[in-house]
N, C-alpha and C positions, 0 to 999 in steps of 0.2 A: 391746575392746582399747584400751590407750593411745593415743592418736596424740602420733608424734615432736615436741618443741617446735621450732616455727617457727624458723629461724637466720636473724639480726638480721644487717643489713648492720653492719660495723665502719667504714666510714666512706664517702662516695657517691664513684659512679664519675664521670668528665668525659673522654667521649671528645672525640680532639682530631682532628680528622678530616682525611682526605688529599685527593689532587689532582681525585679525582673525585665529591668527597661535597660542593660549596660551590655551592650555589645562586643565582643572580642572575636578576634582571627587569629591565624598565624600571619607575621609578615611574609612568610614561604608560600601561603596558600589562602590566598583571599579570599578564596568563593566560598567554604568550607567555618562559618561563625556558628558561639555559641555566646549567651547571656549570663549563664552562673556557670555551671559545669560543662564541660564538648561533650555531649550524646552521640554526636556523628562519630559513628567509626573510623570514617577518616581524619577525623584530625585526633581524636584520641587514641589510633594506632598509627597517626604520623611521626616516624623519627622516634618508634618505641626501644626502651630501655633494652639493651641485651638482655636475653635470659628473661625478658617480662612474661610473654607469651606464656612460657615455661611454666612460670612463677602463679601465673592465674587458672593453668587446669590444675598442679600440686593442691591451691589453695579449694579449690572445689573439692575434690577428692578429699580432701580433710574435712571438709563441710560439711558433704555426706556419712565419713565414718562416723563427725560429731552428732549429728541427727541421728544415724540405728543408731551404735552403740551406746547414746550418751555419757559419753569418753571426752575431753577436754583436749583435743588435738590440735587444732588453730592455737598457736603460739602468740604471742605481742608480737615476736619478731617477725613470722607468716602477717601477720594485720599492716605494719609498719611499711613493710617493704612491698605491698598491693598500695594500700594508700599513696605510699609515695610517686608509684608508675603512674597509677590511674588519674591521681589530682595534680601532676606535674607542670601542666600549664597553668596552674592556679595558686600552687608555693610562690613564695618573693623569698628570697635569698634575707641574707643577717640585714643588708641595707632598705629591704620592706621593698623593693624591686622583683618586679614580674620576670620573667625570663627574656631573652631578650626578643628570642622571634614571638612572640606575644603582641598585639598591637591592641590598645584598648579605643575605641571610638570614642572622642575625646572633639566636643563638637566647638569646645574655644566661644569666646566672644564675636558668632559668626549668627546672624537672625537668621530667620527660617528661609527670607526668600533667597541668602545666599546657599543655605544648605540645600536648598532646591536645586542647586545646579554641583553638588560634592557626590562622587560616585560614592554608595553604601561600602563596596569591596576596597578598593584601590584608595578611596580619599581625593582621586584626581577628580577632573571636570568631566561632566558629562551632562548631554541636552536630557537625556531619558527620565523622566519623572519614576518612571519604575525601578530604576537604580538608583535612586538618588537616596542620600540621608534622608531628605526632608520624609521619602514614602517611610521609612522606617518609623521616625516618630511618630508621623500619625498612622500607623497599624498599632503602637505601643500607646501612646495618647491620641482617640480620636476627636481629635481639635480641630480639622482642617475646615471647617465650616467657620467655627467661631475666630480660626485667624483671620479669617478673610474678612469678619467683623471688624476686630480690633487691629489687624495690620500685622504680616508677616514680617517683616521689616520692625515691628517691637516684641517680637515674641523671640526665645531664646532658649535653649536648655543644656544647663550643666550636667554633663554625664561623668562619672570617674569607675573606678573597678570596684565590685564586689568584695574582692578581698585588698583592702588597704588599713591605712592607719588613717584614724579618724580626724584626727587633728591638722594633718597632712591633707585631705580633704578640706578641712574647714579653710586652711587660706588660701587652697586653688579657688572654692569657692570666692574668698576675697577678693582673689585676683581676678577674677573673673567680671563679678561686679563693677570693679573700675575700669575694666577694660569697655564692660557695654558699655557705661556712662560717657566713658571716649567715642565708640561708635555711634554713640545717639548724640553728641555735638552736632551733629549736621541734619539730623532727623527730627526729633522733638526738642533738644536741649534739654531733656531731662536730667537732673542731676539724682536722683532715688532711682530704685528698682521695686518690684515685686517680686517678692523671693513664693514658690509654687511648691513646697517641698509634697511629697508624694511617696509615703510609705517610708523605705529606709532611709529616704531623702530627709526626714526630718530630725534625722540626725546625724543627720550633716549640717542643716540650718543651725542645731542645738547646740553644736559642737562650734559652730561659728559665732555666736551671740552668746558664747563663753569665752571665746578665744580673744575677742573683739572689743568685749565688754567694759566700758571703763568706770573709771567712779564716779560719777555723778551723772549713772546713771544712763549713758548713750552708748552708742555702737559704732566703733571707730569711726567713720569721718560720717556717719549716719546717713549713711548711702539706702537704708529699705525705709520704705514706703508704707508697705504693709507685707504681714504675711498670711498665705492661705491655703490651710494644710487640706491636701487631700488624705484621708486616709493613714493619715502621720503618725510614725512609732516614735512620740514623745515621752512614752516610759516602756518600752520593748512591747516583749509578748510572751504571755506565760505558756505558750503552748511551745514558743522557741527554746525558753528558757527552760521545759520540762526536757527536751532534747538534752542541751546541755546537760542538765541534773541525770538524766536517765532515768526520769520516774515516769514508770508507767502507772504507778498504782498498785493495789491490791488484783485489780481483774486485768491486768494487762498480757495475761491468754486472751482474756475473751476478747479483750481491742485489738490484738493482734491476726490473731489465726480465726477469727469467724467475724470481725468487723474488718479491717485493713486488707487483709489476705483473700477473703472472699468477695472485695469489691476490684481484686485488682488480677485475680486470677478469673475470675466470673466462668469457671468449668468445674462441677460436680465433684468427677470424680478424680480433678487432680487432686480438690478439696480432701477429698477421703483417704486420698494417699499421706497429703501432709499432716492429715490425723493423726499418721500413725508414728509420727517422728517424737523425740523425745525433749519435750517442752522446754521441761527445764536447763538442757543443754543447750537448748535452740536460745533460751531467754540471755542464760549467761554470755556467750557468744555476741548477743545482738547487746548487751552492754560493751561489750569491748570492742567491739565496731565503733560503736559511738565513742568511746575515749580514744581509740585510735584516731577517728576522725578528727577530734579535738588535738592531738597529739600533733598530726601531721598533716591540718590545712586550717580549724577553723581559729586555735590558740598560736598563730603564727603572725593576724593584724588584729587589732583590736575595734574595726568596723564589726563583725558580730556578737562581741564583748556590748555595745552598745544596747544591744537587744533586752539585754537583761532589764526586769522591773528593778527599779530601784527597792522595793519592797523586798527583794531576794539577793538582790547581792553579795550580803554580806554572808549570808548562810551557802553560797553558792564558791564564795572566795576563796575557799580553802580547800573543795576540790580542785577546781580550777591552774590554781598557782600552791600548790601542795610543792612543797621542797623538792619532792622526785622527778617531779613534771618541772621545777624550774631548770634542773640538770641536764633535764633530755631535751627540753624546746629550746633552741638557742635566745630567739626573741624574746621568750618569754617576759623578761624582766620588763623590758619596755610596755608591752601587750600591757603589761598588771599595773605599770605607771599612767599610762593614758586610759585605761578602765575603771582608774581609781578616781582620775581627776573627772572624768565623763561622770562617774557617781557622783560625785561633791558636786558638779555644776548642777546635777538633775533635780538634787535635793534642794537647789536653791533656785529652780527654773522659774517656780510662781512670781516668788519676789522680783526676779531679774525682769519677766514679761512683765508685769505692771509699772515695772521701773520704769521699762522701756514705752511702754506706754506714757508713764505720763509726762515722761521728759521728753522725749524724741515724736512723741504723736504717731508712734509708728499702732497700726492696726493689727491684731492677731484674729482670724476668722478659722475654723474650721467645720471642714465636710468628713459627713463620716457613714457608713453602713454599722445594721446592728440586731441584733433577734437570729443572731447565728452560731451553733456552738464550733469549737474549731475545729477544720478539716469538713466541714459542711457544705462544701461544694466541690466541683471536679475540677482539680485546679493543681498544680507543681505541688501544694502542701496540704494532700490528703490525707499522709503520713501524721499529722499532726491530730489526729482522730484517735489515736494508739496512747494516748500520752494522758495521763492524772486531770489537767485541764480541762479536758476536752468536752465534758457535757457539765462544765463546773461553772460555764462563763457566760457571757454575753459579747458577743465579737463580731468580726465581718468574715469568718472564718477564718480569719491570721492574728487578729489583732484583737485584742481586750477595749471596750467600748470606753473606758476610762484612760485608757492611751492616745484613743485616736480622739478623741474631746477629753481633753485633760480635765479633773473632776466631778466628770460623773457617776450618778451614784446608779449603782442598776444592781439588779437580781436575772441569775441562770435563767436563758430561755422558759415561759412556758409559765414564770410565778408573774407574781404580780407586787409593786412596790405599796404601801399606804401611802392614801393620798391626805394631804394637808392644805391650809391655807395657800402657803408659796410653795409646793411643787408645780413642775411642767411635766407630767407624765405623758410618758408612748401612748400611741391610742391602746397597744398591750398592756400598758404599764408597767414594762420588765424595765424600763430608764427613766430619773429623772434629770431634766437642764436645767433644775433652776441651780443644782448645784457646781455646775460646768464653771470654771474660771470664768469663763465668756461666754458665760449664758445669752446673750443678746449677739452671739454672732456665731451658732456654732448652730450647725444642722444635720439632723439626722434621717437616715435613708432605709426605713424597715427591709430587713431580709436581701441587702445588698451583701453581694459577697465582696471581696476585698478589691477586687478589678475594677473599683467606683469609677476611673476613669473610660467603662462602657456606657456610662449611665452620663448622657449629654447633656440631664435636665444640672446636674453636678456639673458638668463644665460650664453648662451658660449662667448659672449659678456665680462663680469663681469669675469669670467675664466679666460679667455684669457688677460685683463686688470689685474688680480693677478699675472699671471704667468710672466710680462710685455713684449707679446708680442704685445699688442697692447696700442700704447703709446695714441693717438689723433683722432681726425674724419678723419685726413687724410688718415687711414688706410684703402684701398679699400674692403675689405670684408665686411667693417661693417659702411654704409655710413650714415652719421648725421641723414637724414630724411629714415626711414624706412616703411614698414608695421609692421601689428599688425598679430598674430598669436595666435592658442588656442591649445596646442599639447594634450590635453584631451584625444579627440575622436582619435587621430591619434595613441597614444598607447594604447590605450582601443582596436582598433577594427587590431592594428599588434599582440597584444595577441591573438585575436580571431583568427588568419588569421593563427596564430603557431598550434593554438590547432585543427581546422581545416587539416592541412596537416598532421597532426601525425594520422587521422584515414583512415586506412587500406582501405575503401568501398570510397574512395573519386574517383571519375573518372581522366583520366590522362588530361582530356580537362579543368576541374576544379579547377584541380591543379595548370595548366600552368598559370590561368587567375589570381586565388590567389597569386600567387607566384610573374609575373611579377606586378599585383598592390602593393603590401605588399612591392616590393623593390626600385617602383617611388614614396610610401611613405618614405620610410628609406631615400632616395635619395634626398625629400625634403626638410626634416628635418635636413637635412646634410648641405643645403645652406644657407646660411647668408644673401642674400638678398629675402625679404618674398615677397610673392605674396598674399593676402590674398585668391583671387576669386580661384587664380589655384590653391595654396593649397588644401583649400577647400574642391575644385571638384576630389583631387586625392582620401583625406577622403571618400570623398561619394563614390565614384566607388571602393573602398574595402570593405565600411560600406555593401554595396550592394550585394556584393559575399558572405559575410561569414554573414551575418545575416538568 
């Protein structure tokens, strides 16, 4: 029999990656990485400031007097000088520079099958696929199935830091892109790319296709092909943005100290103890935490300046960059220049994508989760459950459903929209697509949480939309409203189920049971339309055998 001819990538992918995929070390201490903030105690009590140590049981002892007595005793100046210890590898100095033993993984115009041979620690060479770059991205994007589809040798991903200046990002980005186009000279001769952005990554794309932009209409030397957002904070997140603001709402005791605090303490009667502290000093306190924060890490680039909806920024502008706060953050002024211009691009993003569309033929497709309120799953931003947003939206638990599919129109979990002639409702009916900019190429994934890059049917998805075998929602495989998936446990426990059959002492009856579950796993994971419950339950009846 024939075999099918092999389908050519049409041009390489460059995923652009979000808040949780950007790696850092010390150049001192390689082994020892963090993603946003060092949690390792060793590298955040590497090379600590004199006096810190000091400085961090003072600041607890005032904690506590603040909780009994509620007495006002943490000073700005006590907030200031913790912040500064604790987030010091994550300050850039007035020139927007990391410090310098700081190393960010910075993966360059290098495809994946070269990253497969860069040590994850060192950056040097190394045969080990378990130290290698390449294992890292695919733990952070499980892709490694579908590179091997579309060709490791076209796949590629721009990584830069968490804390930077946006703009500054957008022409590494630039640069970046013509650099692959150099490296695929000899490969496909592709002269485009697919730009992948993925969470915060999307604005970095945003920030690019404003920076880039020219009049009539194209994107400097019209190097993308298409773009296809996973997940993309094309207008922030109101639940980030409530951080910022520090609005918890009218009930944010009760979000706090018997939602946040009791999922994250999960012990009775510590619960009962912090009953008995006194709230509203605890509250005041935990705002000026937050302006400290903003003081002395997060108003220092204006990468989470970006986050802001544009719906809020201007009421948000004048906390933000208030006269006092320009005095004390040195950056400041820049920050409020590049958040200002980020605003003005955003407000004119529609027009710019249709421009670009119809001049350049570039494609805009997006994936997205949704029927989630925020902090709705166990995830780095559970915190984000405490905040006035949080049971107000429709989101993937980080992100507003109208972000991550710019235009659409939805109601908070749990209501339901009127339906009409031209709506596309959820089968809930909490969203509709007909009102999505790109209604005809934007897909949504019920009750996925924000980690859409678990859910494989979403990457083969995105694949297959590169490779242009799938043009629109009308494509039956892959229908507008979907489930959500987590393919985690489901290759975690087919490894287990491999390494199980290869010993010798396994019984033939055990075998058979392993074998046929391990392959109505493969077999699910092979379909495009998700079930989440049956899924699931095939995970668990393998979880079950080989554990």
């Amino acid at each position: 029999m024939q075999q099918p001819a092999q389908k050519k990538a049409i041009a390489p992918i460059v995923f652009v990656t979000g808040i949780g995929q950007t790696w850092s070390s010390l150049r001192s201490d390689t082994e020892h990485r963090w993603n946003l903030f060092p949690g390792d105690s060793e590298v955040l009590f590497h090379d600590y400031p004199k006096g810190g140590k000091r400085r961090i049981a003072s600041f607890a002892l005032k904690v506590i007097k603040t909780a009994i007595s509620g007495k006002d005793t943490v000073k700005e100046e006590h907030i200031d000088a913790l912040m500064q210890d604790l987030f010091r590898w994550c300050r850039v100095d007035e020139n927007g520079s990391l410090p310098e033993d700081v190393d960010v993984r910075i993966y360059g115009a290098r495809s994946f099958d070269v990253l497969e041979h860069v040590d994850f620690a060192t950056g040097g060479y190394t045969d080990d696929f378990g130290k290698s770059l390449l294992r890292r991205i695919y733990t952070d994007i499980p892709c490694q199935e579908l590179a091997t589809e579309y060709g490791a040798e076209n796949m590629y991903c721009f990584n830069y830091s968490t804390f930077s200046d946006l703009y500054a990002d957008a022409e590494q980005l630039h640069n970046m892109i013509e650099a692959v186009i150099e490296d695929q000279k000899n490969k496909t001769g592709a002269k485009q790319v697919i730009l992948v952005p993925m969470s915060m990554g999307a604005t970095v794309v945003s920030a690019y296709l404003d920076k880039y932009y020219t009049d009539n209409g194209c994107i400097g030397e019209n190097r993308v092909a298409k773009v296809i957002s996973i997940v993309g904070a094309w207008d922030g997140s109101d639940g980030l943005a409530d951080l910022l603001e520090c609005n918890g709402g009218a009930d944010w005791n009760e979000r706090f100290y018997n939602n946040f605090l009791r999922d994250a303490v999960d012990n009775d009667a510590l619960m009962r103890m912090l009953g008995l502290l006194n709230r509203d000093a605890m509250n005041r306190l935990l705002v000026r935490l937050v302006d400290g924060l903003l003081d002395n890490l997060l108003l220092n680039t204006s990468s989470f300046m970006a986050l802001i909806p544009k719906g809020r920024f201007e009421n948000l502008r004048d906390k933000l960059f208030s006269s006092e706060r320009m005095r004390k953050v040195p950056r400041l002024a820049h920050v409020k220049s590049e958040a200002e211009r980020y605003y003005a691009a955003q407000c004119n993003l529609k027009n710019r994508m249709y421009a670009l569309r119809a001049h350049c033929g570039i494609g805009f497709y997006f994936v997205a989760g949704y029927n989630m309120p925020f902090g709705g799953a166990k995830s780095d931003f559970d915190f984000l459950k405490v905040f006035d947003s949080a049971d107000k939206t429709n989101s993937d638990s980080v992100i507003q459903i109208d972000s991550t599919v710019p235009g659409t129109t939805w109601v908070k979990c749990g209501e339901t929209l009127p339906e009409n002639p031209i709506s596309r409702l959820s089968p809930d009916g909490s969203v509709d697509a007909s009102t999505a900019w790109f209604a005809d190429t934007s897909w949504y994934f019920e009750g996925q949480e924000h980690e859409l890059g678990t859910n494989n049917t979403a990457l083969r998805l995105v694949v297959d939309i590169a490779f242009g075998d799938v043009e629109n929602v009308s494509d039956a495989r892959y229908p507008q409203f979907n489930q959500s998936r987590d393919v985690r446990k489901a290759l975690k426990y087919l490894r287990e189920a491999q390494e199980e059959l290869e010993k010798d002492e396994l019984s033939d009856e055990k075998r058979a049971k392993i074998t046929a579950a391990a392959q109505a796993v493969r077999d699910m994971l092979a379909r495009t339309h998700n079930d989440r419950n049956a899924d699931d339950a095939l995970v668990k009846k393998l979880k079950e055998l080989v554990d």
